[in-house]
PLY file of the C-alpha trace (Angstrom):
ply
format ascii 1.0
element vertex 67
property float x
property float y
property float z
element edge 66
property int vertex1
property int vertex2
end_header
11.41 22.71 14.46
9.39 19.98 15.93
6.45 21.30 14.37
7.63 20.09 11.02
8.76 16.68 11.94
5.79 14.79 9.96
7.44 16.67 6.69
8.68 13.65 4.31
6.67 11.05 6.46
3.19 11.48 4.69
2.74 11.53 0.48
-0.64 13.49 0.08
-1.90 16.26 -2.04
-2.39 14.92 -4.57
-1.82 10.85 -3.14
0.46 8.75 -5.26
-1.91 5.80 -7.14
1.03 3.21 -6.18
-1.50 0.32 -7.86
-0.87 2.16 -11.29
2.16 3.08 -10.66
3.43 -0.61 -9.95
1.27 -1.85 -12.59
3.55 0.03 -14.75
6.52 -1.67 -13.40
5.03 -5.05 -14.41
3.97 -5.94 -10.86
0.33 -7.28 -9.91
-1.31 -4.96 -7.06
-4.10 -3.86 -4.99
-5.34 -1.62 -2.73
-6.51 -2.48 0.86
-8.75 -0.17 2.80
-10.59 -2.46 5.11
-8.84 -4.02 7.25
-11.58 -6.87 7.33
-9.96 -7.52 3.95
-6.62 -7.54 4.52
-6.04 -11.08 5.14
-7.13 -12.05 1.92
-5.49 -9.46 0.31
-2.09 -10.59 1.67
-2.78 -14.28 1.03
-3.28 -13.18 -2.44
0.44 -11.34 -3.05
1.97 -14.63 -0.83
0.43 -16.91 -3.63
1.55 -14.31 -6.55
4.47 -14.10 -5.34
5.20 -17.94 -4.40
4.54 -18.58 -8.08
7.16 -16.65 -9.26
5.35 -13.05 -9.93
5.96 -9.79 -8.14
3.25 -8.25 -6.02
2.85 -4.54 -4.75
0.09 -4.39 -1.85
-1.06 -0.92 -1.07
-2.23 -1.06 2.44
-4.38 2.41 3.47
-4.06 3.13 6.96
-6.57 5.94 7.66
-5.05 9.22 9.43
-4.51 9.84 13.17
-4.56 5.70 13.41
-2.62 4.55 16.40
-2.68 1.37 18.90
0 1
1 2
2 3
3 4
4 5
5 6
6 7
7 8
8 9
9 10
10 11
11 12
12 13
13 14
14 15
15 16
16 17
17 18
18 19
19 20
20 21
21 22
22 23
23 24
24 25
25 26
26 27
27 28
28 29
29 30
30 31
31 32
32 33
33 34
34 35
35 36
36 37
37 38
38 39
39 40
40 41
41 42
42 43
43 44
44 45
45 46
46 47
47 48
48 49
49 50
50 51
51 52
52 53
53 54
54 55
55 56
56 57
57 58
58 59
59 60
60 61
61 62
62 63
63 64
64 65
65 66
């Protein structure tokens, strides 16, 4: 039913700490939740990442966002 189409689109209750979980996996990571920081943040992984190293960037995009 259309009323369930969000189900598999949304990982909540409790929400997954991807930073940990990645950390795990040997990858560096952070958490974005400003999006006057997310510049940075992505220059950051590009650098990590140009040097050889693997980067997870969790990027929170607050609910109901849209353009």
């Amino acid at each position: 039913p259309a009323e369930n189409k969000w189900i598999g689109l949304q990982i909540r209750g409790p929400e997954v700490d991807l930073v940990s979980l990645s950390k795990s996996f040997g990858f560096e990571s952070s958490t974005v939740d400003d999006a006057a920081d997310l510049k940075a943040a992505i220059e950051n992984a590009a650098a990590v990442v140009e040097a050889g190293g693997r980067y997870v960037l969790d990027v929170r995009v607050r609910p109901g966002y849209s353009d």
